[in-house]
C-alpha positions, 0 to 999 in steps of 0.5 A, a space after each residue: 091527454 086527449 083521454 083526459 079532456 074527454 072525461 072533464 066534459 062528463 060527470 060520472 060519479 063526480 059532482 060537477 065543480 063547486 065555485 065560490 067568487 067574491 065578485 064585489 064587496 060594498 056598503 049598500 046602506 048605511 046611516 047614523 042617528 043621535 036623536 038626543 045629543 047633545 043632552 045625552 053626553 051629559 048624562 050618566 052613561 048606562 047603555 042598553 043595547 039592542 042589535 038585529 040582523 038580517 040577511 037577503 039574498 037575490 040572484 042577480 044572474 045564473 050562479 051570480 048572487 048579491 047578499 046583504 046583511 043588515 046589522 041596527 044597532 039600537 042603544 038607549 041610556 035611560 029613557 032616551 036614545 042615545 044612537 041608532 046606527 043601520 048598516 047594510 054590507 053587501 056583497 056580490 058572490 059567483 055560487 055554481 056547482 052547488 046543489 039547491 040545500 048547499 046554495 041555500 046555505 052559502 047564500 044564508 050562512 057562509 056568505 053573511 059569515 063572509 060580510 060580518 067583519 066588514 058590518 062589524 068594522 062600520 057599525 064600531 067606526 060609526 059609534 066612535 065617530 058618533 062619540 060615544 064609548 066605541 062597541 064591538 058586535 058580537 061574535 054571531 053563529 049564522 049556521 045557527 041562525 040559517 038552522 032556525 031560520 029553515 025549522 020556522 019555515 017548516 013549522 009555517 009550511 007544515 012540512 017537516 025538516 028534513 037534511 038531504 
């Protein structure tokens, strides 16, 4: 046994132990516009829509990260807006034993993929509250999303991409 406490102060070949905590989940920021009703429920409803996201990230302390994904919602029927709904969920998560190319995705990827079914629930309840037909956001690739994000960098840095 005293064989076995020794060897876990020690890394050898092993990497050091990965550890992964949601500390806290939060709403951030949030907010709703209906700039034009009450004229727009009047109206045919012929909706275009229009989503962004982005995601952030800051170290708050050693291995503690607080993340947020922003999700607007941008709907129009015909010339006029119809809402305009912005949600910030945020998150606090423990990262350590990461290396810096697995931190930067955990912190680009996994934690936004983490805190969109609670951006989804929000923006859905906003609309409905707003009283217009409910919506759901789409399902999103946020690997896909942080791949792109680090072939811009790149492409800006002049550096090829490359995996380590």
């Amino acid at each position: 046994m005293a064989e076995n406490q020794e060897n876990q102060g020690q890394t050898g070949d092993q990497p050091p132990q990965q550890i992964f905590q949601v500390q806290k989940l939060y709403l951030k920021d949030v907010s709703f516009e209906s700039p034009n009703a009450p004229e727009v429920f009047r109206e045919d409803w012929k909706p275009e829509t229009n989503v962004q996201i982005s995601t952030e990230a800051v170290q708050l302390a050693e291995g503690v990260h607080e993340v947020v994904l922003g999700v607007t919602v941008t709907t129009k029927s015909g010339d006029a807006t119809a809402y305009l709904v912005e949600v910030k969920q945020a998150g606090v998560f423990t990262l350590q034993g990461f290396e810096p190319q697995q931190l930067g995705h955990m912190l680009g990827s996994y934690c936004p993929n983490f805190l969109y079914p609670f951006v989804r629930e929000a923006v859905a309840d906003l609309i409905v509250k707003g009283g217009f037909p409910g919506f759901l956001l789409a399902p999103v690739n946020f690997d896909a999303l942080y791949a792109q994000h680090l072939q811009e960098q790149a492409s800006q840095s002049g550096e090829p991409q490359t995996e380590h």
